[in-house]
Residue frames relative to the residue before (quaternion, step in Angstrom):
aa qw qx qy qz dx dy dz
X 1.0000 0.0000 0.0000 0.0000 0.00 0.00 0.00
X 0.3798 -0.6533 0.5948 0.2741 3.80 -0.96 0.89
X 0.6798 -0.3877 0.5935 0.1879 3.61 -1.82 -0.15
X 0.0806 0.7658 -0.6288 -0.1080 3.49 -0.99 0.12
X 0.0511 -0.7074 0.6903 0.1431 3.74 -1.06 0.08
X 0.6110 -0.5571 0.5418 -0.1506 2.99 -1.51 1.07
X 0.1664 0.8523 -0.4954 -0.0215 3.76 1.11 0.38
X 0.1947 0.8566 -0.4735 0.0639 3.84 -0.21 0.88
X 0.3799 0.7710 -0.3617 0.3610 3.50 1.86 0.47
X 0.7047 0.5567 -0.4020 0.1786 3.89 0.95 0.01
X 0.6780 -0.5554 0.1978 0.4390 3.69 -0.63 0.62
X 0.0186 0.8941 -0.4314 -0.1191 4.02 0.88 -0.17
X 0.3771 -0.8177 0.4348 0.0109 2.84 0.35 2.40
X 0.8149 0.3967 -0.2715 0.3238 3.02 0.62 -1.41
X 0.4885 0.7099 -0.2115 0.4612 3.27 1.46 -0.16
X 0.4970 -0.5998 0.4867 0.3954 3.60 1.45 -0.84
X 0.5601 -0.6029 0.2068 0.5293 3.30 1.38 -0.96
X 0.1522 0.8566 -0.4319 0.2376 3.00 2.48 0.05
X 0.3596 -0.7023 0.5767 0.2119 3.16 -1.62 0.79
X 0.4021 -0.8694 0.2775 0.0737 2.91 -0.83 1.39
X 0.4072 0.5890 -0.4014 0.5711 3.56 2.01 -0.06
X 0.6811 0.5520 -0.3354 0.3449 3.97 0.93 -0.52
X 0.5175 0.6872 -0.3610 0.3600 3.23 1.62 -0.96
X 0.3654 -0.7430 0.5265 0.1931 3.98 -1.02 0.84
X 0.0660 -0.8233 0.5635 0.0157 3.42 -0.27 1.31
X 0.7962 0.2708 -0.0873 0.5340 3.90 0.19 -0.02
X 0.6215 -0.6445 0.3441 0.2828 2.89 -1.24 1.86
X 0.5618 0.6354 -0.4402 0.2947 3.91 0.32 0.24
X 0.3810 -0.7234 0.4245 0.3890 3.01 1.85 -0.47
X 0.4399 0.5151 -0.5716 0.4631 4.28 1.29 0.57
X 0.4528 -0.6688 0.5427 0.2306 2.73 -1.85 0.82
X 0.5311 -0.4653 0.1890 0.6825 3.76 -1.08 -0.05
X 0.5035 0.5632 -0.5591 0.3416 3.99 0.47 -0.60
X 0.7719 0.4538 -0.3385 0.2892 3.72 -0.12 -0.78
X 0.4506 0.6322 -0.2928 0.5582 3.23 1.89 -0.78
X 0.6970 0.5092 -0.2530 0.4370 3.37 0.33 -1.54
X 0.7313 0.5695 -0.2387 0.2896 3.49 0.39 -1.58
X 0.6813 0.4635 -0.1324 0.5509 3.36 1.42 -1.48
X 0.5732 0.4984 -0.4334 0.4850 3.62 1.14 -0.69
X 0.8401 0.2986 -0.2665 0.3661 3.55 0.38 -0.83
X 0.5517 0.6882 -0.4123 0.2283 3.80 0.80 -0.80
X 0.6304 0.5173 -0.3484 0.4622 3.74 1.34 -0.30
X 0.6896 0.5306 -0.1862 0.4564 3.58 1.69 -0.82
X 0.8313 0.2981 0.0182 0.4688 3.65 1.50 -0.65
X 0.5242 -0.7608 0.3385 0.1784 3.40 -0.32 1.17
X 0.6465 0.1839 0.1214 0.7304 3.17 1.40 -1.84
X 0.0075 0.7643 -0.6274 0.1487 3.50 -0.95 1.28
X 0.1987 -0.8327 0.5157 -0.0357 3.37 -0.29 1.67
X 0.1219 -0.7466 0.6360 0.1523 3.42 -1.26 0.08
X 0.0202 -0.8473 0.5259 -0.0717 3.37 0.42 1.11
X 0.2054 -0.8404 0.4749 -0.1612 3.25 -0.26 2.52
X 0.3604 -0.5789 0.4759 0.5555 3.31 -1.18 -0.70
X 0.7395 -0.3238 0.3341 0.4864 4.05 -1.63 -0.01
X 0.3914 0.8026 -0.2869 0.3468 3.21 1.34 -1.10
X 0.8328 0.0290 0.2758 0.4791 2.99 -0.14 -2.05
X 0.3919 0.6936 -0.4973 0.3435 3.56 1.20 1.14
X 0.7035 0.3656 -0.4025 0.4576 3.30 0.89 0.40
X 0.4435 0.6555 -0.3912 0.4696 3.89 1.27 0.80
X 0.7145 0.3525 -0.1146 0.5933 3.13 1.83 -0.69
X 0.6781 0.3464 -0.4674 0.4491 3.62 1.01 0.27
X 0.7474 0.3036 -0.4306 0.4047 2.74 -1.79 1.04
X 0.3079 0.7330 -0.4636 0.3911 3.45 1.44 0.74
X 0.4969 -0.7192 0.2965 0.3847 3.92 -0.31 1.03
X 0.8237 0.2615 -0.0094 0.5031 3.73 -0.23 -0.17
X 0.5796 0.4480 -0.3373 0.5912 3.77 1.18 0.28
X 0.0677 -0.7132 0.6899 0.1040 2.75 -1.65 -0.54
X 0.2779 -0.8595 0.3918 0.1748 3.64 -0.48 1.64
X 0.0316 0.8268 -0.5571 -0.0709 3.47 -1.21 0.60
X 0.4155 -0.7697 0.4314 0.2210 3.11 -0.95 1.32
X 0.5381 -0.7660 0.2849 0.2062 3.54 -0.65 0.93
X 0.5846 -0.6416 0.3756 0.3247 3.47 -0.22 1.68
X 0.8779 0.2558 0.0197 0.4044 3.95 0.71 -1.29
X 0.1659 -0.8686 0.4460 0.1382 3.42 1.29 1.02
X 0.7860 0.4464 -0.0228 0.4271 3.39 -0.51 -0.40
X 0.8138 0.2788 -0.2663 0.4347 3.35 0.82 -0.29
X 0.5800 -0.7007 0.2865 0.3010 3.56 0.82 0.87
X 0.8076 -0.1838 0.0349 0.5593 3.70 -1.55 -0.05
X 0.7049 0.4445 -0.3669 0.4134 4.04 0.22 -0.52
X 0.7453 0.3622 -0.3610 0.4278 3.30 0.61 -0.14
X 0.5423 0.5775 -0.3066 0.5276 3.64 1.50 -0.40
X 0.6718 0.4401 -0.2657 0.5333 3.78 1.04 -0.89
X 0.6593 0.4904 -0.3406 0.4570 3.98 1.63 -0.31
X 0.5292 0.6254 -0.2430 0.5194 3.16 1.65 -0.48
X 0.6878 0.4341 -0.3463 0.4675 3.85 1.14 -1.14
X 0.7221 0.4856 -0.2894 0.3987 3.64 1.07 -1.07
X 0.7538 0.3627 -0.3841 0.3908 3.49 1.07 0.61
X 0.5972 0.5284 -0.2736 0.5378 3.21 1.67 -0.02
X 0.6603 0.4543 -0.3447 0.4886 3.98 1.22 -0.09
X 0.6464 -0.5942 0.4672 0.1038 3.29 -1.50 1.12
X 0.7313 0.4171 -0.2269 0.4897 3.31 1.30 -0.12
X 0.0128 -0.8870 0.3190 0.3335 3.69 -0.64 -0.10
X 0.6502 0.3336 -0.4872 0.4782 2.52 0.56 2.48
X 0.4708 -0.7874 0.3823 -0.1104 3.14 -0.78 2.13
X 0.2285 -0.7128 0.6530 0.1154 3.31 -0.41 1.05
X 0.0236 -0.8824 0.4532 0.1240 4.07 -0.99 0.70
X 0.3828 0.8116 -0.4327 0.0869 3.23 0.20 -0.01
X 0.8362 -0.4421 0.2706 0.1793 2.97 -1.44 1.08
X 0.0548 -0.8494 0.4298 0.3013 3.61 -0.28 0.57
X 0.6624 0.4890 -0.4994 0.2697 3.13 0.52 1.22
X 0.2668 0.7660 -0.3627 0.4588 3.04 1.48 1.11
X 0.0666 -0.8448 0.5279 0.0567 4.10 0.25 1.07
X 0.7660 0.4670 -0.2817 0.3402 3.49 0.92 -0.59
X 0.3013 0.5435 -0.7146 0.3211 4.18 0.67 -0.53
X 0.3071 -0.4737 0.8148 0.1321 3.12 -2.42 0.62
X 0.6606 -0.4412 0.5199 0.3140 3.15 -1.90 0.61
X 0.8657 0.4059 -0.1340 0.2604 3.35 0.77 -1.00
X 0.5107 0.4022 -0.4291 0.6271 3.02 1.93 0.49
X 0.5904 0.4306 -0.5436 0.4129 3.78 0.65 0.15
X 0.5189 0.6328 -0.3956 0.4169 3.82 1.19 -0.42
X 0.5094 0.6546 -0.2354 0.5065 3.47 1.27 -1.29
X 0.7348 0.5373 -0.1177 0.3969 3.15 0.16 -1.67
X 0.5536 0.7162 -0.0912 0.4151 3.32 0.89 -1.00
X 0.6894 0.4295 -0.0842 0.5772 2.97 0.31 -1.87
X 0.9275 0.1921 -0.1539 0.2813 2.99 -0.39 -1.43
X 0.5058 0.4649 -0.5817 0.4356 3.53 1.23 1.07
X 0.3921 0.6906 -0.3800 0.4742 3.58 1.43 -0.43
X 0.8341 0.0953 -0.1587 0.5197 3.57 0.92 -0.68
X 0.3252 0.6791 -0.4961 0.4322 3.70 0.78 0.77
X 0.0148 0.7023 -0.6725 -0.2330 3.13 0.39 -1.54
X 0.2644 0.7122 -0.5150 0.3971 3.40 0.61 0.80
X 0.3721 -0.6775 0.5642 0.2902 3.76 -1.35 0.83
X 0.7844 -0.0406 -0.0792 0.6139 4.08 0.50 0.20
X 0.0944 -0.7096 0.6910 0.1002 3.45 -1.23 0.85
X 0.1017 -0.8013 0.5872 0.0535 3.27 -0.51 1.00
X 0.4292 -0.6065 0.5509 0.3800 4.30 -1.44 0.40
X 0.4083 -0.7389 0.4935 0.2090 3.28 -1.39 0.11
X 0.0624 0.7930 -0.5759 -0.1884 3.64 -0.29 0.08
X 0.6926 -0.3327 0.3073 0.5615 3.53 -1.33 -0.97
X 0.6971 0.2605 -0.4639 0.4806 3.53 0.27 0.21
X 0.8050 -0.3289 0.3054 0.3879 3.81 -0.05 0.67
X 0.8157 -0.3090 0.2095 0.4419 3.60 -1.29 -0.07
X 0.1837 -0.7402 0.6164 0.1959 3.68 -0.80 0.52
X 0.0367 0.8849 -0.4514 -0.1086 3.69 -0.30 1.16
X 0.4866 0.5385 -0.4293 0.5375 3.48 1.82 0.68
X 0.7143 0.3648 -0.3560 0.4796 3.60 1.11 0.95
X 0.5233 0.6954 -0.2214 0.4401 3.59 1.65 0.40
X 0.4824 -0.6625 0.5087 0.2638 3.23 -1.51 0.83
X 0.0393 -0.7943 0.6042 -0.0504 3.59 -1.34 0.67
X 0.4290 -0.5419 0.7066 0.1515 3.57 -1.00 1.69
X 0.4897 -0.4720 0.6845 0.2623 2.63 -2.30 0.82
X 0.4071 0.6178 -0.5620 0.3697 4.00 0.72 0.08
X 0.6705 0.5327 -0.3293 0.3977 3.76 0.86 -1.09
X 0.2862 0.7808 -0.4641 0.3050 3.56 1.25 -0.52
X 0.8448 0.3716 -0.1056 0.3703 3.45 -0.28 -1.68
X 0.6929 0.4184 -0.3616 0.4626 3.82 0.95 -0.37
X 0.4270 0.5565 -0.4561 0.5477 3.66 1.72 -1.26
X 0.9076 0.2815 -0.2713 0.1530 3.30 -0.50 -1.11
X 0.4487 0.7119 -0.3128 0.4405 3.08 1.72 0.17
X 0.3957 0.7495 -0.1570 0.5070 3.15 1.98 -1.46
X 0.7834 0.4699 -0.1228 0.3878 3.07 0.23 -1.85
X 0.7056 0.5163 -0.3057 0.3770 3.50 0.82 -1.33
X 0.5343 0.6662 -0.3619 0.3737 3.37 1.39 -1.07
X 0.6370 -0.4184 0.5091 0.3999 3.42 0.47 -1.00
X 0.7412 0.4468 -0.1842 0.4659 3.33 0.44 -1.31
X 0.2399 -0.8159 0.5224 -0.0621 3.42 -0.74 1.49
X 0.4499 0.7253 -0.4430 0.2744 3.02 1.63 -0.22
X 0.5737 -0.4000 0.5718 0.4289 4.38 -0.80 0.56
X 0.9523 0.2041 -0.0465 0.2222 2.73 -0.76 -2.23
X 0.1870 0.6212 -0.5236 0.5523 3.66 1.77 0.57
X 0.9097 0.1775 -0.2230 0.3021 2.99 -0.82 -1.65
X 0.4912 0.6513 -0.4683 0.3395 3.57 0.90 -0.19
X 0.5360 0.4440 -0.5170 0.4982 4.12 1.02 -0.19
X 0.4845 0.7798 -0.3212 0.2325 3.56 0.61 -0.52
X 0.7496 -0.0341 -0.0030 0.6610 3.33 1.47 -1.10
X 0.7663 -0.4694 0.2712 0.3448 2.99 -1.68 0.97
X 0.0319 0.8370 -0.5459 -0.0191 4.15 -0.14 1.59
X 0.2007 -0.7404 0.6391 0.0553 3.50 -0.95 1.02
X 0.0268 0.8713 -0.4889 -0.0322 3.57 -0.08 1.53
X 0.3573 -0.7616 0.4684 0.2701 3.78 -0.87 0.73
X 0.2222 -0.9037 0.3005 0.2091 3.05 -0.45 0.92
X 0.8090 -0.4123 0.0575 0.4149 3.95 -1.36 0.36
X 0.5251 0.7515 -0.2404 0.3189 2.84 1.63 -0.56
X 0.5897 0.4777 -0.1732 0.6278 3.20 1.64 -1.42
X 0.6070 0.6747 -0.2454 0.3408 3.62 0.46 -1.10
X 0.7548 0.4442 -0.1734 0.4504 3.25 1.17 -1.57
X 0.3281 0.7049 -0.3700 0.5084 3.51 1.88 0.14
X 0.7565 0.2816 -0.2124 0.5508 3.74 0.69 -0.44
X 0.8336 -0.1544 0.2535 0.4659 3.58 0.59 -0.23
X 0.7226 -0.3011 0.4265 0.4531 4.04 -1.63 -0.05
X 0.2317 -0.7344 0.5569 0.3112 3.69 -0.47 0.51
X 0.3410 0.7715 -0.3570 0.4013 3.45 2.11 -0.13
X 0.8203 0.3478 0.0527 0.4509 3.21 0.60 -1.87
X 0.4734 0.6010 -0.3608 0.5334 3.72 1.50 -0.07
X 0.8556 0.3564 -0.0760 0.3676 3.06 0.41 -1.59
X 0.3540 0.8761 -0.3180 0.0771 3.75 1.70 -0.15
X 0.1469 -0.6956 0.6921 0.1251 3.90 -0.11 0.13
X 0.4150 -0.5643 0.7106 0.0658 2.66 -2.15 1.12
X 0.0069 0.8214 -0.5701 0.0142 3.87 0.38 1.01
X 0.8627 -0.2019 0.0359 0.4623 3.72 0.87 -0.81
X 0.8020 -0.4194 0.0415 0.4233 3.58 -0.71 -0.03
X 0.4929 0.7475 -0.2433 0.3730 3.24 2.14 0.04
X 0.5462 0.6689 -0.2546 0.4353 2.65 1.86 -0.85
X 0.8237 0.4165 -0.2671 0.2771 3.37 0.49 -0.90
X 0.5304 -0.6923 0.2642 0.4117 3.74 -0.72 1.35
């Protein structure tokens, strides 16, 4: 079984600062966490929620997770994804954003596999706008270039992602599970939400 992390550490401005993994997206009344949680708990052994200090006690004692406070406040998804690949039990992380309601189980299963057989250090899906790396798998091998990435300055993901050996699936496969539209959706502001 792989790892998962839970990225829920960014400042949602547009939101007021509202957390955004709380926000209810679907007529059941689950949030994206509960979505998230149930999507992954059949796929992942060790399930993180990698927060800020801030808001690390909102997330502990969450059923089937476990909260961590991010190692690199302030420096966004690369420092939260350096923070998951030393706090998870596995050495290989499923990431995705926690405002993200739609990934299927079965394209993180997908995903999985075929980084399991890549030997690749992150296998990320593709959509129309290019690699999605808040929905992607990552080896602790990726460790040492991220964090190399990281040292530089440059915080940019998709910077440090030339950095290590990326094996990307593409839309084609992807579109097997669904809209890469609707897979890949973010909750960015209040427009977003049906």
């Amino acid at each position: 079984m792989i790892a998962a992390a839970i990225l829920t550490g960014g400042y949602a401005r547009r939101f007021l600062g509202r957390d955004k993994s709380r926000l209810v997206v679907s007529r059941d009344g689950r949030t994206i966490l509960d979505r998230q949680l149930a999507m992954l708990a059949p796929l992942a052994a060790d399930i993180l929620i990698v927060t800020s200090a801030a808001r690390l006690a909102d997330f502990t004692g969450v059923p089937g997770a476990r909260a961590v406070a991010d190692a690199h406040p302030g420096a966004g998804p690369l420092g939260a994804i350096l923070t998951a690949l030393d706090a998870a039990d596995a050495d290989a992380v499923f990431v995705i954003g926690g405002d993200m309601p739609d990934v299927p189980a079965a394209l993180v299963a997908a995903l999985a596999a075929r980084h399991a057989a890549s030997g690749g250090d992150v296998t990320a899906p593709e959509s129309v706008r290019g690699i999605e790396p808040l929905a992607a798998m990552y080896a602790r091998s990726a460790r040492p270039a991220l964090a190399a990435a990281f040292a530089s300055g440059d915080l940019s993901l998709r910077h440090a992602l030339g950095r290590v050996r990326l094996d990307v699936m593409p839309a084609r496969d992807v579109a097997a599970h669904g809209s890469p539209d609707r897979l890949f959706r973010n909750i960015n502001s209040p427009d977003d939400l049906p």
